[in-house]
MIMIMAR-490473 format. One line per 10 residues: their letters; for each residue x, y, z of C-alpha. Coordinates in nm, 2 decimals. Example, Ala and Ser with C-alpha at 12.3 -4.5 7.8 and 13.67 -1.06 7.14 Angstrom:
BEGIN
as = 1.23 -0.45 0.78; 1.37 -0.11 0.71
//
This chain:
BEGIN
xxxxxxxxxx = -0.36 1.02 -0.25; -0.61 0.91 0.03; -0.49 0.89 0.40; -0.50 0.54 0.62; -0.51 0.54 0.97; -0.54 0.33 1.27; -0.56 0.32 1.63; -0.51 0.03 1.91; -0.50 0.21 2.27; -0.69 0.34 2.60
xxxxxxxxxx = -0.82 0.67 2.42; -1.14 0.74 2.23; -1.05 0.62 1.93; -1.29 0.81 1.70; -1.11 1.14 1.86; -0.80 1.01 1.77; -0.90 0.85 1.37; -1.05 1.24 1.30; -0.73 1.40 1.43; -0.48 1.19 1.30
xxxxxxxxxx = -0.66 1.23 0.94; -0.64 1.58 0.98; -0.28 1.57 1.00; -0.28 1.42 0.66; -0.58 1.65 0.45; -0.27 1.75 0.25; -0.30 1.43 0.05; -0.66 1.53 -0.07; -0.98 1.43 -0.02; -1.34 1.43 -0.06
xxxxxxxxxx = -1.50 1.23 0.18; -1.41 1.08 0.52; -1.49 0.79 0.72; -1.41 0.59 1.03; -1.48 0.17 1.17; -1.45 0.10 1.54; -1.47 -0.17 1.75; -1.77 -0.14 1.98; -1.96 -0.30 2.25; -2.22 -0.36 1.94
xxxxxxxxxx = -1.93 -0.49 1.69; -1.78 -0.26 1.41; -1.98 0.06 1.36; -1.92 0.30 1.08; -1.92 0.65 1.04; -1.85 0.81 0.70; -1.94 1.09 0.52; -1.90 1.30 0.20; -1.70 1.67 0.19; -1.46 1.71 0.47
xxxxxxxxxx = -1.35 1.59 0.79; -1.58 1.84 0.92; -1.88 1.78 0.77; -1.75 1.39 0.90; -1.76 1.53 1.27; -2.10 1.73 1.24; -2.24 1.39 1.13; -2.09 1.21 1.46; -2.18 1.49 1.67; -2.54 1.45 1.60
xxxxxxxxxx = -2.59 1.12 1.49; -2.31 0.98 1.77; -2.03 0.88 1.73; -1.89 0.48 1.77; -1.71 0.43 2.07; -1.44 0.22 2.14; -1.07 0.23 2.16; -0.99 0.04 1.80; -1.04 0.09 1.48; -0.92 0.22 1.11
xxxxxxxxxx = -1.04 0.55 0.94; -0.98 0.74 0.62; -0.96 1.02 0.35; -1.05 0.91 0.00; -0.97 1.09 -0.33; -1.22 0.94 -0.56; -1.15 0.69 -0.82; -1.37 0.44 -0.89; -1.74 0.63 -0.83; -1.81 1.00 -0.70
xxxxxxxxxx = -1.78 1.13 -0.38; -2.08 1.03 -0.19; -2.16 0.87 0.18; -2.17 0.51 -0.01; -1.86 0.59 -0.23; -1.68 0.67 0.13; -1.51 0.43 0.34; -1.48 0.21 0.54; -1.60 -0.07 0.36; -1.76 -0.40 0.46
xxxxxxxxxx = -1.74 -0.73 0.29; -2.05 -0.93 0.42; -2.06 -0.93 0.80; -1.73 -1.00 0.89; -1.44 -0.77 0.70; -1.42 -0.42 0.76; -1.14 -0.22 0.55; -0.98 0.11 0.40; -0.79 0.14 0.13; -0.56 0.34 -0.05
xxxxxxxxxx = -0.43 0.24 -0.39; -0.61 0.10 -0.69; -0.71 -0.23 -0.81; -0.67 -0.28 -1.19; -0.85 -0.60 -1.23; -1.18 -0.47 -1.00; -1.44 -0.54 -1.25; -1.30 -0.93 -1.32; -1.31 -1.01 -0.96; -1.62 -0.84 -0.89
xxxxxxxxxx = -1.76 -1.00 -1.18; -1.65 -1.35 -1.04; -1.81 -1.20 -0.70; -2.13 -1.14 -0.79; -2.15 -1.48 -1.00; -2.11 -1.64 -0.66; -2.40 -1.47 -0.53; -2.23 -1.12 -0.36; -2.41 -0.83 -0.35; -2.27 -0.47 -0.36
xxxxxxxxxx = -2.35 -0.12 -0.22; -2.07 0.09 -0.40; -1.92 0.16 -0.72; -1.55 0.12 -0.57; -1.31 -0.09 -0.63; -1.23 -0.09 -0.28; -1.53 -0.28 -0.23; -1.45 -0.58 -0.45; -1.12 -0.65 -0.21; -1.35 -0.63 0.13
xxxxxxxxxx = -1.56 -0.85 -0.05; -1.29 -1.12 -0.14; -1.19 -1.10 0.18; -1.45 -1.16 0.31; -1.49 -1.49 0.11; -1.17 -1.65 0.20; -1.19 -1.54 0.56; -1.25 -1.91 0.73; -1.09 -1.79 1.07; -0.77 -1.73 0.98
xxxxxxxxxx = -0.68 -1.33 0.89; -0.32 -1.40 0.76; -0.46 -1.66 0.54; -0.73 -1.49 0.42; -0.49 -1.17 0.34; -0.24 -1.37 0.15; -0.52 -1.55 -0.06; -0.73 -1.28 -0.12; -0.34 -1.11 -0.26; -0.29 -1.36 -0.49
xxxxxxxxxx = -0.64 -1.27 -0.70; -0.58 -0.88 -0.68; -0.37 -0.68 -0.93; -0.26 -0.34 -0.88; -0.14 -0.11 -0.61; -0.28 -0.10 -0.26; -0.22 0.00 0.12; -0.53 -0.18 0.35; -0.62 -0.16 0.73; -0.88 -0.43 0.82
xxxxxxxxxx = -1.10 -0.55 1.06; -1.20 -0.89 1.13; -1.52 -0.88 1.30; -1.43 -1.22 1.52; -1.10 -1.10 1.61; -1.21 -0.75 1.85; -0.93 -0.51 1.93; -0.68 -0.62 1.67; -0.64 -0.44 1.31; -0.45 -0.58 1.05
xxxxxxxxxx = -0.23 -0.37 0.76; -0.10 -0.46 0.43; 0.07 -0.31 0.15; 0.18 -0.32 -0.21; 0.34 -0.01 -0.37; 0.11 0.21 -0.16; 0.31 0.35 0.11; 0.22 0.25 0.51; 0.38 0.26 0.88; 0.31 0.12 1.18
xxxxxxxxxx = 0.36 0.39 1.45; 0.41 0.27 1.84; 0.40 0.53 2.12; 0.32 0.47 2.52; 0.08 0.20 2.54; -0.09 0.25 2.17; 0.01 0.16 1.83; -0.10 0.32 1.50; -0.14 0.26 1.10; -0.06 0.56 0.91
xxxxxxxxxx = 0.00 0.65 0.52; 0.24 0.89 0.62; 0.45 1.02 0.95; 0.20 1.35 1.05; -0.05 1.16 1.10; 0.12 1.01 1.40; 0.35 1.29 1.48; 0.13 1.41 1.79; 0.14 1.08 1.93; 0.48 0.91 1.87
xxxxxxxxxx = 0.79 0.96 1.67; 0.86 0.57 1.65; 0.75 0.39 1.36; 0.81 0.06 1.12; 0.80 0.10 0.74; 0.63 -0.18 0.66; 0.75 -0.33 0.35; 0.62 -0.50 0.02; 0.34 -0.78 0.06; 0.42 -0.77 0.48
xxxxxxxxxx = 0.17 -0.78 0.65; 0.12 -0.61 1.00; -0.06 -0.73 1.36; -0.16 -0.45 1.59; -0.31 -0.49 1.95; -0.35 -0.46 2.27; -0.06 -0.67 2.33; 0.25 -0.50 2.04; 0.32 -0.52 1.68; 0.39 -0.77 1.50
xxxxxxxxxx = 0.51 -0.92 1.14; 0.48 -1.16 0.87; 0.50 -1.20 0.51; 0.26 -1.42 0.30; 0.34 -1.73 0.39; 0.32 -1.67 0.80; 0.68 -1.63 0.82; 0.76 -1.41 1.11; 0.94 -1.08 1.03; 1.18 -0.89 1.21
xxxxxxxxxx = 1.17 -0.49 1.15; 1.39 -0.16 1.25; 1.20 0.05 1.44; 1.30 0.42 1.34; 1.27 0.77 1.51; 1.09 1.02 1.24; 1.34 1.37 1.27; 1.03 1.60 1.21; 0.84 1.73 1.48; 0.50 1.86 1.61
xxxxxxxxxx = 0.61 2.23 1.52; 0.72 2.15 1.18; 0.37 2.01 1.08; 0.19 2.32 1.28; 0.10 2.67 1.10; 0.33 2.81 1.37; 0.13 3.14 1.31; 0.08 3.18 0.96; -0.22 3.20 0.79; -0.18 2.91 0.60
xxxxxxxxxx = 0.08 2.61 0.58; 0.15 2.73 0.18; 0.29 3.07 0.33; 0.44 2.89 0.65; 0.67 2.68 0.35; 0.75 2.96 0.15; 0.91 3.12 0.46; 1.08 2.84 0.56; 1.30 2.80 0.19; 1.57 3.01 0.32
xxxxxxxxxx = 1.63 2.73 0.58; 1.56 2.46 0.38; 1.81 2.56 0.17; 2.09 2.57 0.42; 1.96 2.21 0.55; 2.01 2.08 0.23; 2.30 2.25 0.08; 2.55 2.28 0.38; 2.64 1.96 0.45; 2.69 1.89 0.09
xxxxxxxxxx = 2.97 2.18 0.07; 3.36 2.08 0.17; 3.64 2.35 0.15; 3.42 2.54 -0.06; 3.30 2.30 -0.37; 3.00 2.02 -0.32; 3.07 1.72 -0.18; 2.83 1.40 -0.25; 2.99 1.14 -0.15; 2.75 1.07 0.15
xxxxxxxxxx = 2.48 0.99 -0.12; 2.68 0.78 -0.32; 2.82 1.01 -0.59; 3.20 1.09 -0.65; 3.38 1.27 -0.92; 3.48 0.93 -1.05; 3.17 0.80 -1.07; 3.01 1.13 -1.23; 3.31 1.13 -1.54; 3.13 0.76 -1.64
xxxxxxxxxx = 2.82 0.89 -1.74; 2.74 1.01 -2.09; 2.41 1.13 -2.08; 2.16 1.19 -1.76; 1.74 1.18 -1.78; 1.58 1.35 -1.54; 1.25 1.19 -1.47; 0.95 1.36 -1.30; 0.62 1.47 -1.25; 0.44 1.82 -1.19
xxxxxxxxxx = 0.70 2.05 -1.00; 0.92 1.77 -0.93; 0.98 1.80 -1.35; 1.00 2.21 -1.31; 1.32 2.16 -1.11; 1.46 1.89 -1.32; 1.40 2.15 -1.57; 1.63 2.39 -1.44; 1.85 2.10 -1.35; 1.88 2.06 -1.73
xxxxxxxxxx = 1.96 2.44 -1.84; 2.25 2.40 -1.57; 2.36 2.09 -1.64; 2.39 2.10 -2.01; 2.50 2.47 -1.94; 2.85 2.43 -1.71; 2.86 2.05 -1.77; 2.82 1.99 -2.14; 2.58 1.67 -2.05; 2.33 1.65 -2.24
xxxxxxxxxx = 2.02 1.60 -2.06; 1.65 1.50 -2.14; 1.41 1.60 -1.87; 1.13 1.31 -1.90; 0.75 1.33 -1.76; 0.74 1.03 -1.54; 0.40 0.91 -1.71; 0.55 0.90 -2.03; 0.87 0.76 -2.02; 0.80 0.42 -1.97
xxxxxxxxxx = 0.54 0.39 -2.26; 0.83 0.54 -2.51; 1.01 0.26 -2.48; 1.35 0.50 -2.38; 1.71 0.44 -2.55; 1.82 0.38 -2.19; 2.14 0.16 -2.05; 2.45 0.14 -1.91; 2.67 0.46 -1.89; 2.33 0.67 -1.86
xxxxxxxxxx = 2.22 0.81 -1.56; 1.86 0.86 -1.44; 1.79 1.12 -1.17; 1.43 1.09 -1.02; 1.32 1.37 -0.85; 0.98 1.32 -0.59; 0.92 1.44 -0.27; 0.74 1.22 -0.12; 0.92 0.94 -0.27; 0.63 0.74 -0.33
xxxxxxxxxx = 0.48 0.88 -0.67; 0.37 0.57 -0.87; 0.48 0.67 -1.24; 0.82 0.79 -1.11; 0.87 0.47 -0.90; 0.78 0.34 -1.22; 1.04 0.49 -1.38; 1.30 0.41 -1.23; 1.26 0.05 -1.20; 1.24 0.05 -1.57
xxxxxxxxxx = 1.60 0.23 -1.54; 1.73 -0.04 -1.33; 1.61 -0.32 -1.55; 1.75 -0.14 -1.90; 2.07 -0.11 -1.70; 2.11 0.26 -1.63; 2.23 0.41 -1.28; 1.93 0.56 -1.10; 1.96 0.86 -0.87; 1.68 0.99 -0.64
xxxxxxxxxx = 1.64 1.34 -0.55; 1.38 1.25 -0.25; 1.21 1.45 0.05; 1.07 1.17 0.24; 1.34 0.90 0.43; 1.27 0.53 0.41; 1.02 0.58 0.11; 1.02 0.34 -0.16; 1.25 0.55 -0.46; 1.47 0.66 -0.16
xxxxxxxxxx = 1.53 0.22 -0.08; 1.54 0.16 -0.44; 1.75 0.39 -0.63; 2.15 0.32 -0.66; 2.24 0.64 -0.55; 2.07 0.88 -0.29; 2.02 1.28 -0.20; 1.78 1.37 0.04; 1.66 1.74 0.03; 1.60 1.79 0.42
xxxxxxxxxx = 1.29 2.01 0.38; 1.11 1.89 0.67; 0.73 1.84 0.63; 0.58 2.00 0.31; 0.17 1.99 0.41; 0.07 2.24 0.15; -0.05 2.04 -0.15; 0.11 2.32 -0.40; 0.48 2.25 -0.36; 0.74 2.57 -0.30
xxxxxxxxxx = 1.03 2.46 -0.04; 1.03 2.08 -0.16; 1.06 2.25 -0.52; 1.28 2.49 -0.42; 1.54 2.26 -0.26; 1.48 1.98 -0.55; 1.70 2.29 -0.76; 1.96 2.32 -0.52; 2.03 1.98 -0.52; 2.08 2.04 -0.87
xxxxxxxxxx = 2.28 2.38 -0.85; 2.52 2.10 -0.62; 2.54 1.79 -0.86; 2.57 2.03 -1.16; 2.86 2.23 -1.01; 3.02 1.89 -0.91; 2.97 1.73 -1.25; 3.11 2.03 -1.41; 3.46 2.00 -1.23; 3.48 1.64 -1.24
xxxxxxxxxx = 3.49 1.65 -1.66; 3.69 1.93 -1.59; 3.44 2.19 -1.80; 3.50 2.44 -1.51; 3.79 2.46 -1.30; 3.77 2.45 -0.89; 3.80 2.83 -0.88; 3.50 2.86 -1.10; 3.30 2.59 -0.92; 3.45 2.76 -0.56
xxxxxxxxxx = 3.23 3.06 -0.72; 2.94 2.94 -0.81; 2.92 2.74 -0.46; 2.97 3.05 -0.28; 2.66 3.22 -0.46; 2.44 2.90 -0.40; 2.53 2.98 -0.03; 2.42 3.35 -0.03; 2.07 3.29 -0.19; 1.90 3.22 0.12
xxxxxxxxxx = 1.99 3.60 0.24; 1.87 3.70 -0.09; 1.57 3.50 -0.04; 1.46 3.63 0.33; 1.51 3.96 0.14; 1.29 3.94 -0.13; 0.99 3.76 0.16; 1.01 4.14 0.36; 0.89 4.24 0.08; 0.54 4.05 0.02
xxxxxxxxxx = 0.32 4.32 0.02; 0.44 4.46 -0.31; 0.33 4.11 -0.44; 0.01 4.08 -0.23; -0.10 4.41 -0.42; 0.04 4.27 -0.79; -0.19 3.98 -0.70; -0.52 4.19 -0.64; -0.51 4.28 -1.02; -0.56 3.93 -1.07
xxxxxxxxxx = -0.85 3.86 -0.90; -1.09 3.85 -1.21; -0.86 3.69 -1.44; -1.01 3.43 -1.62; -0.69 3.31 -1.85; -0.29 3.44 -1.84; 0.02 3.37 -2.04; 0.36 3.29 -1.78; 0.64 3.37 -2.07; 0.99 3.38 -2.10
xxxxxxxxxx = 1.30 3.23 -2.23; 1.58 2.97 -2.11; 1.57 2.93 -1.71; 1.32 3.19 -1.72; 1.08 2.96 -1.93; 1.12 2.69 -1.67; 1.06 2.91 -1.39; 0.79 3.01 -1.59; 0.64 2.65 -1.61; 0.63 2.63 -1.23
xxxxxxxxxx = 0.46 2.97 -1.16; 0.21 2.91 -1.45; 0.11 2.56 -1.21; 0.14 2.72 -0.87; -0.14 2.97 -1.02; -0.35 2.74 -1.12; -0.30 2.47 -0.89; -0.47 2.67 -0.62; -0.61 2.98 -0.78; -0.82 2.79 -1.06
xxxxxxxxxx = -0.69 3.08 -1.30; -0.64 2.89 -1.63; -0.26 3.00 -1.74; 0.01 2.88 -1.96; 0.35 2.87 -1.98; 0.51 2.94 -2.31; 0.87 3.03 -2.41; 0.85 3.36 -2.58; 1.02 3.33 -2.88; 0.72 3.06 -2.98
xxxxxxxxxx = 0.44 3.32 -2.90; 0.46 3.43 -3.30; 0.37 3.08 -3.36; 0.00 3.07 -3.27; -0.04 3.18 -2.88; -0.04 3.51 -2.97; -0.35 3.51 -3.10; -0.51 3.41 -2.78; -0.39 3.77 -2.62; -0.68 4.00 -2.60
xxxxxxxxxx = -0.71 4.35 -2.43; -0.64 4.32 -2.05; -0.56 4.00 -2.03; -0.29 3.93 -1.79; 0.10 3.83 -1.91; 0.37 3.77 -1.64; 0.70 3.76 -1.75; 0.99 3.65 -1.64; 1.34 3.83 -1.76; 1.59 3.74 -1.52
xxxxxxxxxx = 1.89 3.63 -1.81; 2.12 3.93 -1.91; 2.19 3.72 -2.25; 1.83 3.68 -2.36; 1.68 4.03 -2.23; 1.64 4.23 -2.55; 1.47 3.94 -2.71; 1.25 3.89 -2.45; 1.21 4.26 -2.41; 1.07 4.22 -2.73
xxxxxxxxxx = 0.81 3.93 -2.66; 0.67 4.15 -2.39; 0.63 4.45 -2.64; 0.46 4.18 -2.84; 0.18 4.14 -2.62; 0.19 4.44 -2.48; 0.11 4.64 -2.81; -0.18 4.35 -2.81; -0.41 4.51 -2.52; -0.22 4.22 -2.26
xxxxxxxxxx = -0.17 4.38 -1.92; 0.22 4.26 -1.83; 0.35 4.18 -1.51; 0.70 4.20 -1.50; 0.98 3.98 -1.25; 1.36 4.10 -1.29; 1.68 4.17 -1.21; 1.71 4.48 -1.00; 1.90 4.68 -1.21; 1.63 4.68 -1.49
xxxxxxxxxx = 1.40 4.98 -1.51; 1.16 4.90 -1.77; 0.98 5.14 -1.94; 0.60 5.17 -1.89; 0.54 5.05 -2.26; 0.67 4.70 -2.15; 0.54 4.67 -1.81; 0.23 4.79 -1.62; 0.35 4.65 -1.30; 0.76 4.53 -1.21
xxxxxxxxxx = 0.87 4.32 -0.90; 1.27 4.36 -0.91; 1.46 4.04 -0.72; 1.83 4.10 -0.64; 2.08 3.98 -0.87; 2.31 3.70 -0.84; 2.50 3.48 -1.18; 2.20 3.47 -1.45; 2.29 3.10 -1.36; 2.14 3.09 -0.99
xxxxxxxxxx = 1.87 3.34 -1.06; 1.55 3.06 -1.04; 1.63 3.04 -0.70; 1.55 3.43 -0.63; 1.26 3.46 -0.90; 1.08 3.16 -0.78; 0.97 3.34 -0.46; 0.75 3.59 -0.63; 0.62 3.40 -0.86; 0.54 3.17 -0.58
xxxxxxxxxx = 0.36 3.42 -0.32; 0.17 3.59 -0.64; 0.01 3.21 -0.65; -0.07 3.26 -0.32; -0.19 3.59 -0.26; -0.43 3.54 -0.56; -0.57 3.24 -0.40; -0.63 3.36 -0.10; -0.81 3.70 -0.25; -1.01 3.45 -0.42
xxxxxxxxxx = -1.12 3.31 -0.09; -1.02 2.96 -0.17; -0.87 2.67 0.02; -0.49 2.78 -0.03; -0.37 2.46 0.14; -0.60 2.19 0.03; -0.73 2.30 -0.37; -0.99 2.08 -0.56; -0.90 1.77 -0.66; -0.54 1.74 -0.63
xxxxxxx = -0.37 1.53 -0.41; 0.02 1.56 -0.23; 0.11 1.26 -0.32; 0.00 1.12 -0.62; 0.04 0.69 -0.55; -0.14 0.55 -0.82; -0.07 0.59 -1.26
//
């Protein structure tokens, strides 16, 4: 949530602030703003809406210029989007500063504020911290920073400006994810790695309560206390092409195309004479026979795949497994410890109930696992034991090849589990591997044929409310294309499993409404055969995803995308892609903004 950035160099640094933001609108937004050091002292731009309506506002009210300063994206919190809402914030004359994060204890301090005579200008919380800063400042930034730290609670990433100190920004986080890019002569603050990308590859994570120097002169480090602090600088392995549209129309579709490769990125490697091999990230047979149950903890899509991480698990394993909402789990007070293990799954790594989580896992005494996208991110440092999925940059808010290579890595660890509490022998697992590795064919396959979806989609276009049904994998992949729909379509849907429509959601099925089910499991197809008959003989218009050898009869479906077949076992990863592009298509038919919908953010940071 939000985007940070920050800019020390020779260039305009407005120009640079607006394009480095734009290079993180995936996060989600709803107003912009920018602070630069100018011949005048720090002058502010911001605005409500988009970076555009930001650049409209420079272009004819002028823009600051200088070759220093800090800008930002906000998704709003604390007060609605508006110009005042927006930052950069000031704190009296002398602090400028954005912020991502959230600060639990605002009202106290601003409370404490205003008793000692402050006045403020916006309902933020974001506000309260320029403010404090502002009244420990006595010439000394690090001090100041560090002070002002002790009085806030909560999570935050800042970028600051000290009005006396000209051409130098300072950066500090807690929780809230930050780097500290450094190309040819110019050094950067970012919330994430695209932001910088165009610019410089090299980059510092900066860590926990460190705070960061940038000018004219380097980078440099300390933690609270002054302490100098030595950092590695790394090389980011994306580049400029993989955050660029590359042609397509938007970077949603881009992704979706790019799963077939994702999937050989992440799954290759992992494969040795033909069975998985996860000993890079910690995990051995020996170490898998220990464990007596396994949580999978998640949010959103991430908890979709640990879905269909559990049906195979529990399936060819005999684990049981309990797949856990990240926001939840904590506040259940879970029968966790030693012997279990607790696999959280996030792309970008930083998701603030997950991160959560886990550290809740590691104090009760359980083995953590993450299941992460994003290198050097804060589940990816913390957890015991380590897979990254290698799907490159995901911009899109709605997830698809991050999602879709979260499930291979659980097609891998199940298969692996399975052998080492020898449920299935190395012939079966040899198998099974083998068909993980042929789904990407199967996958370029079913994206020549989008245009079959793009005109299932059109008959969705004045949908006001759909069902997503189906039963065992099916039902989980029908939990993820019920969201994709509605994360960027605004079409209100549900998934259900369809043996519970008889108990109550049937009732909500009303002539030509729209039902898209999923029957992709040769075990459970006459029963659900006989949910779509259900709503069906109700007036529903169904929209049927399958296994190609099915030839439904028009009294069960009004429209039929057929995916190739595979093991019922490995079938999510073919019937994902249509359920996935029918998202798409139906956004885009509605007009809307495929790759940045309302209110949602890529990576959620705060609880």
């Amino acid at each position: 949530m939000c985007g940070i950035v920050g800019y020390v160099g020779k260039k305009c640094c407005a120009d640079v602030l607006v394009d480095a933001l734009s290079k993180l609108e995936y996060r989600g937004y709803d107003s912009a703003g920018i602070a630069v050091f100018t011949e005048n002292g720090i002058e502010i731009a911001k605005s409500k809406g988009r970076l555009a309506d930001l650049s409209e506002k420079m272009k004819n009210e002028g823009k600051p210029d200088g070759n220093v300063g800090i800008g930002h994206t906000r998704w709003a919190t604390h007060g609605e989007p508006s110009d005042v809402n927006s930052h950069p914030h000031r704190g009296g004359e002398k602090v400028t500063i954005v912020h991502n994060g959230i600060i639990e204890n605002y009202k106290k301090l601003k409370e404490m504020l205003i008793a000692k005579g402050r006045v403020f200008v916006s309902e933020t919380d974001t506000e309260v911290v320029a403010q404090l800063l502002d009244l420990y400042y006595e010439g000394d930034p690090v001090a100041a920073i560090a002070r002002a730290m002790q009085d806030v609670t909560g999570s935050f990433a800042l970028g600051i400006l000290f009005a006396d100190h000209p051409g130098k920004i300072y950066a500090v986080r807690r929780e809230s994810p930050l780097i500290v890019g450094v190309g040819e002569d110019e050094r950067f603050i970012a919330s994430d790695v695209p932001a910088i990308l165009k610019y410089t590859a090299k980059y510092y994570l900066l860590e926990h309560e460190e705070i960061a120097l940038l000018d004219e002169n380097g980078v440099s480090f300390c933690d609270m206390q002054g302490n100098t602090i030595t950092k590695e600088l790394l090389t980011a392995d994306w580049d400029m092409d993989a955050a660029e549209k590359q042609g397509y129309e938007h970077f949603m579709l881009k992704e979706i195309h790019e799963q077939p490769e994702s999937i050989k990125r992440t799954v290759m490697p992992r494969i040795e004479n033909g069975l998985p091999d996860l000993h890079e990230c910690g995990i051995t047979p020996e170490s898998l026979r220990n464990f007596r149950s396994i949580y999978i903890v998640a949010c959103g899509t991430a908890m979709h795949a640990g879905m269909v991480g559990k049906y195979v698990i529990e399936k060819i394993a005999r684990v049981p497994v309990i797949v856990d909402i990240a926001s939840e789990f904590r506040y259940r007070e879970p029968l966790i410890g030693e012997g279990d293990l607790i696999i959280i799954i996030s792309q970008s790594g930083e998701t603030a109930d997950s991160l959560a989580a886990m550290r809740l896992a590691k104090k009760l005494g359980a083995t953590t696992l993450a299941v992460v996208n994003a290198k050097g991110s804060s589940i990816a440092r913390e957890a015991d034991m380590l897979i990254y999925t290698h799907a490159g940059p995901e911009i899109a808010v709605a997830s698809t090849k991050a999602y879709m290579v979260q499930i291979s890595v659980m097609y891998l660890l199940g298969f692996e589990l399975a052998l080492a509490k020898g449920k299935i022998d190395e012939a079966e697992c040899r198998r099974l591997t083998a068909l993980l590795l042929e789904t990407p064919d199967y996958i370029a396959q079913i994206l020549e044929r989008k245009d079959e979806i793009e005109a299932m989609a059109k008959h969705l276009l004045d949908a006001q409310s759909l069902l997503y049904i189906g039963r065992g994998l099916d039902y989980a992949l029908s939990m993820e294309g019920s969201l994709k729909l509605k994360e960027i379509s605004y079409i209100h849907s549900e998934a259900y499993a369809a043996g519970e429509l008889k108990h109550g959601t049937i009732s909500l099925i009303y002539k030509g409404m729209p039902v898209i089910a999923v029957d992709t499991q040769k075990a459970l197809h006459e029963k659900t055969v006989s949910n779509i008959k259900e709503v069906k003989a109700r007036g529903a218009v169904t929209f049927l995803v399958c296994g190609e050898s099915y030839q439904p009869d028009a009294d069960i479906a009004d429209y039929c995308f057929r995916v190739p077949e595979i093991d019922d076992l490995l079938m999510p990863m073919l019937a994902v892609v249509p359920l996935q592009l029918i998202a798409y298509h139906a956004s885009v038919q509605r007009g809307n903004d495929v790759d940045k919908p309302r209110n949602l953010a890529k990576s959620v940071t705060v609880e």
